[in-house]
C-alpha positions in Angstrom: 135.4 95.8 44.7 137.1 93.0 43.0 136.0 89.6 42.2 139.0 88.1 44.5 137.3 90.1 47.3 134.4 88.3 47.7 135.3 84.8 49.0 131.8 82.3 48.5 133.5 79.0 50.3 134.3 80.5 53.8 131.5 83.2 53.4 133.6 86.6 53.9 133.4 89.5 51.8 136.4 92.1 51.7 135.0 95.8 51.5 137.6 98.8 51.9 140.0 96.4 53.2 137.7 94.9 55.6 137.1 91.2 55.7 133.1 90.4 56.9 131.2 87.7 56.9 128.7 87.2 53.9 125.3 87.4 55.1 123.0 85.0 53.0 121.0 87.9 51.4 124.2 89.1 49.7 125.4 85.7 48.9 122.3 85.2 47.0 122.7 88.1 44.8 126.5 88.0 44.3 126.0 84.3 43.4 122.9 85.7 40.8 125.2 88.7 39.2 128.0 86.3 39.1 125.6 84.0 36.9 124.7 87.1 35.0 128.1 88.5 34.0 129.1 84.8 33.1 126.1 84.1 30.9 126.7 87.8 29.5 130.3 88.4 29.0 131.4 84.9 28.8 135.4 86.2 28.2 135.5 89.0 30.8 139.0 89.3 32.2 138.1 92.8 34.2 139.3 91.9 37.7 135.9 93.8 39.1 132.8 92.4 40.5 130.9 95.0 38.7 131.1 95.3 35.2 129.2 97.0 32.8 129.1 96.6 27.9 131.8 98.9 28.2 134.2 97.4 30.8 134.4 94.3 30.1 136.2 94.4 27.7 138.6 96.3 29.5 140.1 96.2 33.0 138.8 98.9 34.8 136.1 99.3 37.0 132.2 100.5 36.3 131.8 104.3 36.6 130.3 105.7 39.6 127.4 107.3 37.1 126.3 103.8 36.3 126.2 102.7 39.8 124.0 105.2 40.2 121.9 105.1 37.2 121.6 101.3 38.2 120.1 102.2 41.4 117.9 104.9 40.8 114.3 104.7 41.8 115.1 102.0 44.0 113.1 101.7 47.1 115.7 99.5 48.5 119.0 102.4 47.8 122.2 101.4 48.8 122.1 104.1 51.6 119.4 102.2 53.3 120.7 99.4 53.1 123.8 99.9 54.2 122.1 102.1 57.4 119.8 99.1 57.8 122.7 96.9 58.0 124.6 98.5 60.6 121.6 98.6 62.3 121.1 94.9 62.3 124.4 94.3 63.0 123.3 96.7 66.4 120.8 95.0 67.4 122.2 91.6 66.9 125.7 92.4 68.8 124.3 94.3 72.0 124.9 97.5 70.3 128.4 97.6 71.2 130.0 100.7 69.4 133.8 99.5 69.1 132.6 96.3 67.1 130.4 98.2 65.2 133.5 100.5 64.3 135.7 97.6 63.6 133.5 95.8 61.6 132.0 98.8 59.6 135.0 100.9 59.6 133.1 103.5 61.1 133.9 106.4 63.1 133.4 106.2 67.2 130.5 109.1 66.9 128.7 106.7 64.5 129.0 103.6 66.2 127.7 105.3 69.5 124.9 106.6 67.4 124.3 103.4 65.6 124.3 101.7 69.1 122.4 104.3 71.2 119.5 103.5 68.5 119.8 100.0 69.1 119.5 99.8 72.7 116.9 102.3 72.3 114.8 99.6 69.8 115.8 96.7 72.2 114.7 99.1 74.9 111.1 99.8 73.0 110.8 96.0 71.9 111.3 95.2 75.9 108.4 97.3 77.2 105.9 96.3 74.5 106.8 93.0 75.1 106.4 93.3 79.4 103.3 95.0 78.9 101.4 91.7 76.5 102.9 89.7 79.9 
């Protein structure tokens, strides 16, 4: 991911050529590594968001192995989140399975699994919810 793919004024972020809106949450901590790689490597030209002592002084992007070391032992891992997004994005959208695939860039057979768990949640949340009535 580039730095020109993440647009903070209109609040879209491009990922594998998909423009999506940027949730607060990830505005928060693009806007705090942003701050970071300024105060760190004042000079930077590397076009990437992520930048690591070694790239920044060059033009490439960070290795996959320090994306990975970087994340390690992470309770948060950027498997759940992104699972825990798409979920959210579920539950907030009616669990429709084409958005979900055309905002994700997801396969139909995910998106109708994504969804199924969604309407199955919203499903759940509705009988607890009839049964305090």
């Amino acid at each position: 991911m580039q730095l020109d793919d993440v647009d903070l004024g209109n609040r879209r972020i491009t990922v594998g050529g998909n423009v999506r809106p940027l949730d607060d949450l990830t505005r928060r901590a693009v806007l705090d590594w942003l701050g970071h790689r300024r105060s760190r490597w004042p000079n930077a030209a590397n076009p990437y968001l992520l930048i690591t002592q070694k790239t920044a002084v060059e033009l490439g992007p960070a290795g996959k192995l320090w994306t990975t070391r970087a994340t390690r032992n992470l309770t948060a891992t950027l498997e759940r989140l992104r699972v825990d997004r798409q979920l959210e994005e579920a539950l907030t959208h009616g669990a429709d399975p084409l958005h979900l695939a055309l905002v994700f860039g997801i396969d139909e057979k995910t998106a109708i699994r994504y969804g199924d768990a969604a309407r199955q949640l919203l499903a759940s949340e509705a009988e607890e919810h009839h049964g305090r009535s």
